[in-house]
Backbone as a chain_set.jsonl record, in Angstrom:
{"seq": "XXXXXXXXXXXXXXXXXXXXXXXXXXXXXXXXXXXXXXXXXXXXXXXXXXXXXXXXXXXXXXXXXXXXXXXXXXXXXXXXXXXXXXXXXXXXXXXXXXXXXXXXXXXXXXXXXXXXXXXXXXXXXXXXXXXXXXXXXXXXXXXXXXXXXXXXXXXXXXXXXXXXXXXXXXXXXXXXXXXXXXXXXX", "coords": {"N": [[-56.469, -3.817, 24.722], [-56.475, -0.247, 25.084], [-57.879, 3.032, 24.749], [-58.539, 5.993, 25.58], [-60.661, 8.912, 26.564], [-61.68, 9.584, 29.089], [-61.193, 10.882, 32.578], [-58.824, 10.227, 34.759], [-59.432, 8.648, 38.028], [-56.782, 8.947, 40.138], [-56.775, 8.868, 43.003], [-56.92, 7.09, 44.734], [-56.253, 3.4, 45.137], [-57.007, 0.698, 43.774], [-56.503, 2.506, 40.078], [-59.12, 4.05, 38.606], [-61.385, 4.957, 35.504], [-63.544, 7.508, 35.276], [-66.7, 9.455, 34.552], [-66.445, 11.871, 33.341], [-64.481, 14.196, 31.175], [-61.351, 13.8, 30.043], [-58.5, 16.229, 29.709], [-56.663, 15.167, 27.631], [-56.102, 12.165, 25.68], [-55.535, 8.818, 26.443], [-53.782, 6.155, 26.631], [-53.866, 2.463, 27.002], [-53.906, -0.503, 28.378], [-56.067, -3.827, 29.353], [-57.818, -5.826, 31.625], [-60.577, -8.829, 31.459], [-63.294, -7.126, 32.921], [-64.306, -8.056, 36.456], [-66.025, -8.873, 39.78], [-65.285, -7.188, 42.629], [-64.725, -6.66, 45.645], [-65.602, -3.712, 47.303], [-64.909, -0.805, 49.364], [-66.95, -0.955, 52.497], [-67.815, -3.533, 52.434], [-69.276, -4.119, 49.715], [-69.742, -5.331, 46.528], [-68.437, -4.7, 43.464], [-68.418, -4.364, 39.6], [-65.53, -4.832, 38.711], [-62.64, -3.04, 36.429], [-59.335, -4.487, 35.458], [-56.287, -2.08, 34.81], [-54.373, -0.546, 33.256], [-52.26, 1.916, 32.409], [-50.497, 2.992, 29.786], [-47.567, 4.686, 27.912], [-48.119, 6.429, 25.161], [-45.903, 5.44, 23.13], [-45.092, 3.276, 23.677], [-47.332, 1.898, 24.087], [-48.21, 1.963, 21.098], [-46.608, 0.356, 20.428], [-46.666, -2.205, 21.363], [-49.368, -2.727, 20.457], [-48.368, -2.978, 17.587], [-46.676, -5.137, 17.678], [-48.645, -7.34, 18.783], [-50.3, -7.09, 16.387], [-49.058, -7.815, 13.943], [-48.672, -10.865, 15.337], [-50.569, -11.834, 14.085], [-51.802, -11.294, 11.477], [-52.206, -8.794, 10.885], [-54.624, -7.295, 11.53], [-57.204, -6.104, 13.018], [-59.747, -5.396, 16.071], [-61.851, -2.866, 16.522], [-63.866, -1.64, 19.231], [-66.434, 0.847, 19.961], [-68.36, 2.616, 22.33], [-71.687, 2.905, 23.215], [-73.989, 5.013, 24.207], [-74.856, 5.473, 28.055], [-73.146, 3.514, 29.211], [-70.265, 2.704, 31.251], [-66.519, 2.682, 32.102], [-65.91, 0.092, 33.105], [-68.191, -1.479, 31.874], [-67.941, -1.238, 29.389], [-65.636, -2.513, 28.834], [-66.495, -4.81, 30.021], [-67.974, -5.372, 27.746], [-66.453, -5.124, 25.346], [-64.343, -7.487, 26.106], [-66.539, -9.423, 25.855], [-67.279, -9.221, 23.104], [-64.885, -9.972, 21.988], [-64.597, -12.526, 23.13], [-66.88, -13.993, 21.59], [-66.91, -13.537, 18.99], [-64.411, -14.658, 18.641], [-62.372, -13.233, 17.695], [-59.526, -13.327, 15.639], [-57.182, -10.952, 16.437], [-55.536, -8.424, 17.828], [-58.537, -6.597, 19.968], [-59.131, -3.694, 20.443], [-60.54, -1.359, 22.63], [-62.545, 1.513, 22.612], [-63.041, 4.106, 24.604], [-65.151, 7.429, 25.297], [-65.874, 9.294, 27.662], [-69.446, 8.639, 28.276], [-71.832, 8.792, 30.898], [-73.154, 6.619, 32.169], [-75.538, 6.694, 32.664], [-79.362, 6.055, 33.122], [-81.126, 8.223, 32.847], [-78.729, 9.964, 31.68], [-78.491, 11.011, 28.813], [-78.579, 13.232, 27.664], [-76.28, 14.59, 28.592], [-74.561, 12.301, 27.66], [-74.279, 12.866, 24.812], [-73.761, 15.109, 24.529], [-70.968, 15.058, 25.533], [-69.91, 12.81, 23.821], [-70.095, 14.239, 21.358], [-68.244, 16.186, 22.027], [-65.807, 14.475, 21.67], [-65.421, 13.939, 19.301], [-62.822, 14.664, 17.828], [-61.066, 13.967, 18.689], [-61.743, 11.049, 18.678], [-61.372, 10.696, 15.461], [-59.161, 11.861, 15.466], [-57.556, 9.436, 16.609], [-58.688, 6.999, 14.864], [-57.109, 7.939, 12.556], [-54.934, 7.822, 12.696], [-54.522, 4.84, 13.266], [-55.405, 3.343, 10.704], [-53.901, 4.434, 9.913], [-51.388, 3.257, 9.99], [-48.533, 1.513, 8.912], [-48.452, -1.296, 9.574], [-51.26, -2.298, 10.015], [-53.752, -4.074, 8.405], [-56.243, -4.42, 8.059], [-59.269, -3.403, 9.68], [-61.44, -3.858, 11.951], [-64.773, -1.981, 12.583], [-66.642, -1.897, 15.395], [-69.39, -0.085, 16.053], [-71.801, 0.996, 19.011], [-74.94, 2.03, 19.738], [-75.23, 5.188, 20.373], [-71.962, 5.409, 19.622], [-72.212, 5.294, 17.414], [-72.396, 7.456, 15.84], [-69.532, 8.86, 16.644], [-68.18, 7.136, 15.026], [-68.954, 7.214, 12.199], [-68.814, 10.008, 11.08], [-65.774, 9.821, 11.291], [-64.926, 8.032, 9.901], [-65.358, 9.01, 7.224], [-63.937, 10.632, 7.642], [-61.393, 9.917, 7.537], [-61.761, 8.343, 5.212], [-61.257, 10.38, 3.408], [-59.166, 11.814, 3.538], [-56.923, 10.12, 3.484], [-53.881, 8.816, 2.182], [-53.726, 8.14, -0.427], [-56.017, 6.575, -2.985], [-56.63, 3.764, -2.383], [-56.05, 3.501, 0.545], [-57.211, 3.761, 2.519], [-58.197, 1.102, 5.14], [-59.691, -0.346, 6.533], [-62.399, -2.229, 6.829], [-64.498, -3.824, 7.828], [-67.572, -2.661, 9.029], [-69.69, -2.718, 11.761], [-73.024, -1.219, 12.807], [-74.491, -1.691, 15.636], [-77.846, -1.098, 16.594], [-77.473, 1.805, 15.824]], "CA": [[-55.977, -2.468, 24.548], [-57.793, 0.832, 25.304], [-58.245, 4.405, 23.934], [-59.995, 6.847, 26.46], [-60.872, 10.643, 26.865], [-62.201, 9.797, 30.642], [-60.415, 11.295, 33.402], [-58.703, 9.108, 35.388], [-58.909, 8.63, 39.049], [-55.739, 8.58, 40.589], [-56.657, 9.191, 44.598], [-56.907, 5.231, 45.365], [-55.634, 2.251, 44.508], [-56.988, 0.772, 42.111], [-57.059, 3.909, 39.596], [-60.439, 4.452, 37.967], [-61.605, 5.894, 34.617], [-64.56, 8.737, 35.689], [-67.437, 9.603, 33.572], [-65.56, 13.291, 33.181], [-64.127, 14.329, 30.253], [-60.143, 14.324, 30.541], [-57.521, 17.109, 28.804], [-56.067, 14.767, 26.642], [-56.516, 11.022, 25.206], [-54.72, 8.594, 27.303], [-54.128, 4.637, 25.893], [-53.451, 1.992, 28.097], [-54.25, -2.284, 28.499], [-56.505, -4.094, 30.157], [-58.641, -7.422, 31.769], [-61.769, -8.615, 31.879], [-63.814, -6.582, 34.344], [-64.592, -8.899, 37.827], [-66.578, -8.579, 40.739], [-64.59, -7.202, 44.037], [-64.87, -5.996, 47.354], [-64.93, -2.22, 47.58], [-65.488, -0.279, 51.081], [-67.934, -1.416, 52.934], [-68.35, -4.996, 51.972], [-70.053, -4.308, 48.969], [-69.349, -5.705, 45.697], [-68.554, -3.442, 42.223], [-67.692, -4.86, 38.774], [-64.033, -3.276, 38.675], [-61.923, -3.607, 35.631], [-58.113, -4.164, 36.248], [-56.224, -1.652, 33.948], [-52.718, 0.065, 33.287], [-51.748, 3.065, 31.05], [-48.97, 2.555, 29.171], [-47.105, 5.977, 27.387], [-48.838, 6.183, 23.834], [-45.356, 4.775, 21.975], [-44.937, 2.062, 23.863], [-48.872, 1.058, 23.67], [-48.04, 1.566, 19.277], [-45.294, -0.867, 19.819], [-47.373, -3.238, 22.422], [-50.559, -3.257, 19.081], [-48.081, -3.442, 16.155], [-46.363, -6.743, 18.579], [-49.705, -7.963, 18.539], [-51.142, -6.939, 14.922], [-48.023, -8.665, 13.545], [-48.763, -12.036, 15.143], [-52.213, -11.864, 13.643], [-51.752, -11.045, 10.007], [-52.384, -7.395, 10.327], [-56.053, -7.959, 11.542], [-57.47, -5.239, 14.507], [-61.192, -5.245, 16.128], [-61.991, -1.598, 17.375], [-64.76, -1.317, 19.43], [-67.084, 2.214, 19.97], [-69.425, 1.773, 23.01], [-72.779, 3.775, 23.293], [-74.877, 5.928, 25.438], [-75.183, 5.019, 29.5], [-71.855, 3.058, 29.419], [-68.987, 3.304, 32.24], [-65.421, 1.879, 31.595], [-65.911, -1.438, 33.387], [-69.094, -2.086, 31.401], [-67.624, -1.314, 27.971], [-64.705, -3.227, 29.188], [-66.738, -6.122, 30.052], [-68.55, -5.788, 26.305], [-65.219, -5.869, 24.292], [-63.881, -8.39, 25.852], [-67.602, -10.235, 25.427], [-67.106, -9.567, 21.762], [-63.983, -10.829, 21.236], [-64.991, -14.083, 23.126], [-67.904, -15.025, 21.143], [-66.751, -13.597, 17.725], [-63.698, -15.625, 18.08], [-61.642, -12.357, 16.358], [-58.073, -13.472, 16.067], [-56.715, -10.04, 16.355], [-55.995, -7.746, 18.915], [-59.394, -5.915, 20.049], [-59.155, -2.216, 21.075], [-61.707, -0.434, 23.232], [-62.469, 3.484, 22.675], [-63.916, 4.931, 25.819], [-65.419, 8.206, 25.528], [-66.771, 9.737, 29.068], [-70.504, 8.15, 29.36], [-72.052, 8.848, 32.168], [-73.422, 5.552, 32.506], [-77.101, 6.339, 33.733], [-80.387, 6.305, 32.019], [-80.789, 9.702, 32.624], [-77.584, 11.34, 31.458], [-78.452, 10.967, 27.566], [-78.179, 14.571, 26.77], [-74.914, 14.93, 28.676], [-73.571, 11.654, 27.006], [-74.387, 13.181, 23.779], [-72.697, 16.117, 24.513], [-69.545, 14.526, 25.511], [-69.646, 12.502, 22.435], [-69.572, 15.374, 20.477], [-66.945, 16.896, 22.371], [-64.683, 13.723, 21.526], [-65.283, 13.64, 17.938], [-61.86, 14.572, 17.296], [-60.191, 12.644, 19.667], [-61.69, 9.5, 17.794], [-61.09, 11.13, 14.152], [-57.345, 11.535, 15.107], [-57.165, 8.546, 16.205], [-58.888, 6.144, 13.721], [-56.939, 8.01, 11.361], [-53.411, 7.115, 12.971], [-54.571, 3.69, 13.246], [-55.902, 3.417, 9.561], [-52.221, 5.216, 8.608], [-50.316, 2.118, 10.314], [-48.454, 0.128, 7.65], [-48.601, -2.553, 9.8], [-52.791, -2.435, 10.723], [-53.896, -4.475, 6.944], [-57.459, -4.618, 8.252], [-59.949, -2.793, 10.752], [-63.02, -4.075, 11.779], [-65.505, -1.379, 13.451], [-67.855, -2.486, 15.932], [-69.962, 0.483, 17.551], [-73.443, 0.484, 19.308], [-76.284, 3.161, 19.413], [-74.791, 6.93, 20.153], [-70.805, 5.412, 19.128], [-72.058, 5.842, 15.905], [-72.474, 9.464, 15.761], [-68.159, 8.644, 16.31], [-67.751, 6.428, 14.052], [-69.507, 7.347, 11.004], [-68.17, 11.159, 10.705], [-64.471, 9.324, 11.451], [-64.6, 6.628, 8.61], [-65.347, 9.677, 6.619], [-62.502, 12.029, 7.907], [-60.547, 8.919, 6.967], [-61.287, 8.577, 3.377], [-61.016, 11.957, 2.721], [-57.351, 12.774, 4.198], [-56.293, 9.551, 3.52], [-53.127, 9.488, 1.523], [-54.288, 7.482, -2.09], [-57.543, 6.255, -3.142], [-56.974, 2.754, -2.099], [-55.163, 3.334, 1.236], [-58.598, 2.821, 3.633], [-57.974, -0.382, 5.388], [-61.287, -0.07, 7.555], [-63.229, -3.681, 6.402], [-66.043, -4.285, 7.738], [-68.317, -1.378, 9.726], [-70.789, -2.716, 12.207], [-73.109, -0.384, 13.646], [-75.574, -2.101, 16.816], [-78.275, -0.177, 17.366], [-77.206, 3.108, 15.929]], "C": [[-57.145, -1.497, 24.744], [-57.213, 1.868, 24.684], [-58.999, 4.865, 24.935], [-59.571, 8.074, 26.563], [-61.735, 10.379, 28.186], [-61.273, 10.125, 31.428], [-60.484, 10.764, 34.224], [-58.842, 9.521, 36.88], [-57.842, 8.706, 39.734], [-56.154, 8.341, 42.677], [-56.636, 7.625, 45.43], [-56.453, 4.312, 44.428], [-56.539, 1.085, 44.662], [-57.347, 1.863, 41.197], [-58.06, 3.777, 38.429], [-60.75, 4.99, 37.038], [-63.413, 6.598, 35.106], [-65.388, 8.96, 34.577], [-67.235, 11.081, 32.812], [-64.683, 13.036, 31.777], [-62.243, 14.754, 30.559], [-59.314, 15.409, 29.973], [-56.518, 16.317, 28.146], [-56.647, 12.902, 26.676], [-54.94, 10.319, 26.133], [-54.924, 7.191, 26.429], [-53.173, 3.977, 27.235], [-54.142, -0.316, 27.42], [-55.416, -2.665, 29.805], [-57.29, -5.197, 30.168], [-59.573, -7.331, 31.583], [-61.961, -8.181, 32.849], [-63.97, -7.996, 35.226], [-65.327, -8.04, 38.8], [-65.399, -8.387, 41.915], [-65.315, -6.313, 44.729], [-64.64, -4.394, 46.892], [-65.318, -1.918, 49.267], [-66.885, -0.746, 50.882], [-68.874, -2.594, 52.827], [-69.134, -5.045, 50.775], [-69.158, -4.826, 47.882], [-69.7, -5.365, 44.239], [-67.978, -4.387, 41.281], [-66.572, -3.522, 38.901], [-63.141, -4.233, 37.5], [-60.003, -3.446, 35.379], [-57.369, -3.414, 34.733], [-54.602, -1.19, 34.045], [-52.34, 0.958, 32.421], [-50.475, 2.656, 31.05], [-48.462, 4.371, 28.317], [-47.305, 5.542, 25.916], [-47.417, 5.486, 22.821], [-45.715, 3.962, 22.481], [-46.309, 1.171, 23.662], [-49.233, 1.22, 22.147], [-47.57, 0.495, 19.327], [-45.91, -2.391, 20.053], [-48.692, -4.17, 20.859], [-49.596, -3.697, 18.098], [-47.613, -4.992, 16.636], [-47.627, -7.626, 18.066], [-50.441, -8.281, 17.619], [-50.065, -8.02, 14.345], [-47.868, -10.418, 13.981], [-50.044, -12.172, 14.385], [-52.633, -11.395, 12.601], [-52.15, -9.24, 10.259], [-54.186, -7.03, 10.842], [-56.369, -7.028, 12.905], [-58.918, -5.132, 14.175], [-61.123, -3.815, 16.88], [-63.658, -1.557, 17.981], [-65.433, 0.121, 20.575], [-67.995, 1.865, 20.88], [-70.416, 3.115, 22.917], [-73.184, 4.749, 24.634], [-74.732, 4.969, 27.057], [-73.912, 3.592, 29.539], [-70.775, 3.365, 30.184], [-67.953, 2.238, 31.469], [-66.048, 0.004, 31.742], [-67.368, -2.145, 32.369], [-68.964, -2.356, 29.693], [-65.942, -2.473, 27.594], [-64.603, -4.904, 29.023], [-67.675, -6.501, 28.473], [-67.656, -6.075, 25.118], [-64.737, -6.725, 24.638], [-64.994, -9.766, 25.56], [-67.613, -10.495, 23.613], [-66.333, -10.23, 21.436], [-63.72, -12.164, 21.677], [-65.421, -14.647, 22.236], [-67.69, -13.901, 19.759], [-65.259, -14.654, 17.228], [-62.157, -14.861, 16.799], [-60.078, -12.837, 16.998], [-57.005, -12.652, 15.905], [-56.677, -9.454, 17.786], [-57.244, -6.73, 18.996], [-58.934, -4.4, 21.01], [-60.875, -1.477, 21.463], [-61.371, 1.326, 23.256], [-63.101, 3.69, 23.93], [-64.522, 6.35, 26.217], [-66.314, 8.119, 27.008], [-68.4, 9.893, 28.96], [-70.675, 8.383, 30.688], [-72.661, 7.527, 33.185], [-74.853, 5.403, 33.505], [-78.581, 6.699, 32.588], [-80.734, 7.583, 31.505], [-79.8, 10.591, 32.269], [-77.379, 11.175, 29.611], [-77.745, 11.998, 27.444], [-76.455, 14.741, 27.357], [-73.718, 13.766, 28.154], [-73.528, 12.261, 25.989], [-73.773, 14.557, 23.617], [-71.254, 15.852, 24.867], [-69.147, 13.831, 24.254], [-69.042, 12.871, 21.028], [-68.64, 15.818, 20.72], [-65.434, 15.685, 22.171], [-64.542, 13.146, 20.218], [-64.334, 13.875, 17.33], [-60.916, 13.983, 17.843], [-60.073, 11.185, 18.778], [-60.79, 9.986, 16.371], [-59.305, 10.587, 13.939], [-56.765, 10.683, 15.495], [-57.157, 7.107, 15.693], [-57.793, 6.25, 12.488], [-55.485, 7.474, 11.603], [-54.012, 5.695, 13.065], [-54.769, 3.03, 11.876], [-54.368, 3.611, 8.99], [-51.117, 3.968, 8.8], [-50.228, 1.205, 9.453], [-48.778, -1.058, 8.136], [-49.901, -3.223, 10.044], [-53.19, -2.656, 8.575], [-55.243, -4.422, 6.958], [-58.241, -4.549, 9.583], [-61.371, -3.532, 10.555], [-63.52, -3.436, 13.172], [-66.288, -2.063, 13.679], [-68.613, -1.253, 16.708], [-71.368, 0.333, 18.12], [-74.053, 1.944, 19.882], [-75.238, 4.542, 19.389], [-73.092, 6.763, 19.629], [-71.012, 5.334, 18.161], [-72.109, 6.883, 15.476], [-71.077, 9.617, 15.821], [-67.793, 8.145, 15.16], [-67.768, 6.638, 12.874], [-68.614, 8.829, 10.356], [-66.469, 10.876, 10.818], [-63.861, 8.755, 10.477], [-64.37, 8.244, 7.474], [-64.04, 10.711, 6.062], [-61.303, 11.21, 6.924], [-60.552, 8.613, 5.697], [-61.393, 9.495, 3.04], [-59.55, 12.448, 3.046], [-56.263, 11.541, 3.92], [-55.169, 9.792, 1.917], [-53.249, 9.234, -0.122], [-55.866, 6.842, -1.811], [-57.879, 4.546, -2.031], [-56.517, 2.423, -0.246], [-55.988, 2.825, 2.495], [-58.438, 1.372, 3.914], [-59.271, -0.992, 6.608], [-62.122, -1.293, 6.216], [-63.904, -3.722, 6.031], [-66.148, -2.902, 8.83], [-69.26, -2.594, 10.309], [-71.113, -1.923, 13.496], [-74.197, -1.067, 14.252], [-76.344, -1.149, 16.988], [-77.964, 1.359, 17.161], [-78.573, 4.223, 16.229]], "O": [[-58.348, -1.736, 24.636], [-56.139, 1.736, 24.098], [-60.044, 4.294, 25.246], [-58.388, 8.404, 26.644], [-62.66, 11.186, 28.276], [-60.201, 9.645, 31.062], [-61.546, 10.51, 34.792], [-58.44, 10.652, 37.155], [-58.308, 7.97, 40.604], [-55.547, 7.511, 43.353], [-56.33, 7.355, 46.592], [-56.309, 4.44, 43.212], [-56.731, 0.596, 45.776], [-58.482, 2.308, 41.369], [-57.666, 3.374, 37.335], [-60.487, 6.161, 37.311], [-64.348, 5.801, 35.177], [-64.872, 8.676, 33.496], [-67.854, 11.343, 31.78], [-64.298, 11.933, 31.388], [-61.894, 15.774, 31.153], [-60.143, 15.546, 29.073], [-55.403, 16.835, 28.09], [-57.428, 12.467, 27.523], [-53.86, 10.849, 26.39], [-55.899, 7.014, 25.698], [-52.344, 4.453, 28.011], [-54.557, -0.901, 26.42], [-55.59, -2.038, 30.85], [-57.6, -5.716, 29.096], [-60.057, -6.209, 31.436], [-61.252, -8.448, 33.82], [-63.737, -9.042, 34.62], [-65.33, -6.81, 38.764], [-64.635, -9.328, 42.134], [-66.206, -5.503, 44.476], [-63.671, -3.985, 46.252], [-65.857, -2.659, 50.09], [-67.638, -0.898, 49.92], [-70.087, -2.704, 53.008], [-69.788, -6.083, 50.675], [-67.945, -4.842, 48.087], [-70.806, -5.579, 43.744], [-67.166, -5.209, 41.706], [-66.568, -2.3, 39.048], [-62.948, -5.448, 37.486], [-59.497, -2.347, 35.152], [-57.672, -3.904, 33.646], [-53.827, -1.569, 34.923], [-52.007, 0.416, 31.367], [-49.678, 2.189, 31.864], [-49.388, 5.181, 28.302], [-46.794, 4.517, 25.463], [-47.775, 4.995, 21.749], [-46.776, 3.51, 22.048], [-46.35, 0.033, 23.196], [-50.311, 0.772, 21.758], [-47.866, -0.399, 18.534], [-45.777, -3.389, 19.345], [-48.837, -5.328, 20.468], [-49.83, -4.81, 17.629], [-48.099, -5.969, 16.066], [-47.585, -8.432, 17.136], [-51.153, -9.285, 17.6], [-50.444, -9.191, 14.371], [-47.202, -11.193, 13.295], [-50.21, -13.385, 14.259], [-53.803, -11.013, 12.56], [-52.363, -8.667, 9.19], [-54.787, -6.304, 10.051], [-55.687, -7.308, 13.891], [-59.452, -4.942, 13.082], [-60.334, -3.686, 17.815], [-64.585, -1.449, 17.179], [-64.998, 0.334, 21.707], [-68.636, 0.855, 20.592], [-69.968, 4.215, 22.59], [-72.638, 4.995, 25.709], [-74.496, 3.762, 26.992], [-74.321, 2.619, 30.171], [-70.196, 4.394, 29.837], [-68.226, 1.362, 30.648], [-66.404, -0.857, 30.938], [-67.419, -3.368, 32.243], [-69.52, -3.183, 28.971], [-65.448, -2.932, 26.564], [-63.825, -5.739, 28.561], [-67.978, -7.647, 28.144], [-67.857, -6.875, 24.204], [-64.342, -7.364, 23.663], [-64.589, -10.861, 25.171], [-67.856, -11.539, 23.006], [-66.592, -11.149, 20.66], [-62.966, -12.936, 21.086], [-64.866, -15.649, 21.785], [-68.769, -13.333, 19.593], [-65.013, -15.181, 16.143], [-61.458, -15.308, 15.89], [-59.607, -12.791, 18.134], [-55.965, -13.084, 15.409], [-57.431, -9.771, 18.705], [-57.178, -5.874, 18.113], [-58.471, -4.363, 22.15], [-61.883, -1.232, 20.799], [-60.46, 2.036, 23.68], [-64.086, 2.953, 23.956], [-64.472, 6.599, 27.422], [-67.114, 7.256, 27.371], [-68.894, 10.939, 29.38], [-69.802, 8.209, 31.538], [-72.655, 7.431, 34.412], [-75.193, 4.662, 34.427], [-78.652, 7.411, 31.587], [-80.718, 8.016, 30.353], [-79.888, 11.803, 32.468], [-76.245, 11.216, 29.132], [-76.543, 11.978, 27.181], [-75.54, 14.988, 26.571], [-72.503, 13.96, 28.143], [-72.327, 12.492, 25.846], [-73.342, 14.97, 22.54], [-70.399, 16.582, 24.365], [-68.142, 14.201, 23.647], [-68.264, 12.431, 20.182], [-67.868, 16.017, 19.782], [-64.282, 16.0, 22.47], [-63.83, 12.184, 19.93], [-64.405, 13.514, 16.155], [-59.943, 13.51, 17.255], [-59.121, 10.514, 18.378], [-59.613, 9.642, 16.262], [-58.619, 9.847, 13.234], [-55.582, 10.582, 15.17], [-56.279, 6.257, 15.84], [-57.511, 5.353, 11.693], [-54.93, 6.758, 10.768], [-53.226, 5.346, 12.184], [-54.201, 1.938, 11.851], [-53.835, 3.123, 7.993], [-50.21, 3.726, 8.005], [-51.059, 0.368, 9.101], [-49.318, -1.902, 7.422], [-49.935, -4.435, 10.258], [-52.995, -1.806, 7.707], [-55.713, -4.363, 5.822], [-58.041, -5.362, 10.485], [-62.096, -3.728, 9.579], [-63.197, -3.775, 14.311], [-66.829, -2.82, 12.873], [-68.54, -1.284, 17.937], [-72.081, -0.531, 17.609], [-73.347, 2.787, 20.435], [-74.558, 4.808, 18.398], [-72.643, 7.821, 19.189], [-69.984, 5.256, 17.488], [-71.657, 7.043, 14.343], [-70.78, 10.561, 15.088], [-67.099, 8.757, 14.347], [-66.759, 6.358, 12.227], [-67.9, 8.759, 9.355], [-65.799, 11.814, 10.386], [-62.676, 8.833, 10.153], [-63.251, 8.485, 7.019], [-63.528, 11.194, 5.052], [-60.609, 11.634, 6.0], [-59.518, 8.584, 5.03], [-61.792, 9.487, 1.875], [-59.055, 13.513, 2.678], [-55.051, 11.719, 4.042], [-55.403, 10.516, 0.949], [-52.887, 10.081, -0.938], [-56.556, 6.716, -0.799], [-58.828, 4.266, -1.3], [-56.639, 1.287, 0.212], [-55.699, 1.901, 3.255], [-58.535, 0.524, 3.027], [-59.387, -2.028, 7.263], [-62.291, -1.075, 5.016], [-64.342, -3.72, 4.88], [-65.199, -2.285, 9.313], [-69.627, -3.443, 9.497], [-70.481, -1.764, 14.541], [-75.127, -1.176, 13.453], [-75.847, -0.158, 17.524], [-78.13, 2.145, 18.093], [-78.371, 5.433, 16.332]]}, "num_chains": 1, "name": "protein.A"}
């Protein structure tokens, strides 16, 4: 599963998430990234993907949370990150942790180069309510019994002010269903 504020490609086929910031949060599914062919014989990790219309990708997680006791991995990726690379790190996590839940990827618009700190870090910021609102719908789902954050270096600057939003608005003291927190590298 995914979560992204990148603005999608549409002009070719296969459609692309952009290091651009989109006008709204879009959710969708998707594979491990792979190596293919693009023009000109060269060869791009590309990760195969599909938006789905935000109920049906509720109905698609609770399907999934529900075989799996209630049990969701969310993972927050960092600075100099493109889709296909955060793509190919959640589904690396949920190989070799072995989580028997469905894993969700957030994707804020990274620019994905050594040099574009300051403008990841300004996109970051600019998607701090994007995440907020929707950790906190995920957190509010009767059916989600247990979250486990994973983010790494600048997705904690998301994460941290989110957990927060979340026990503060949430609806009783005990209602936080957020686990475990790990932050890589913050």
């Amino acid at each position: 599963f995914f979560v992204t504020s990148r603005l999608p490609d549409c002009r070719s086929d296969p459609i692309r998430l952009l290091n651009y910031r989109a006008d709204r949060v879009r959710h969708g599914r998707f594979a491990a990234p792979r190596e293919m062919e693009i023009e000109g014989g060269r060869k791009a990790l590309r990760t195969p993907m599909a938006f789905q219309q935000e109920g049906d990708w509720w109905q698609a997680l609770q399907a999934e949370t529900d075989r799996r006791q209630g049990r969701v991995l969310l993972y927050v990726h960092g600075y100099r990150e493109t889709f296909e690379t955060t793509s190919k790190d959640t589904a690396q996590i949920a190989r070799m942790t072995g989580f028997d839940g469905p894993v969700i990827e957030y994707s804020w618009p990274s620019q994905g180069e050594v040099l574009g700190y300051a403008v990841d870090e300004t996109n970051m910021y600019h998607d701090v309510r994007n995440f907020r609102l929707f950790l906190k719908a995920l957190a509010e789902r009767p059916w989600v019994k247990e979250i486990v954050v994973v983010s790494h270096s600048l997705g904690a600057r998301l994460v941290i002010p989110a957990i927060a939003y979340v026990d503060r608005t949430a609806p009783s003291a005990d209602s936080s269903n957020i686990s475990n927190i790990i932050l890589a590298s913050p």
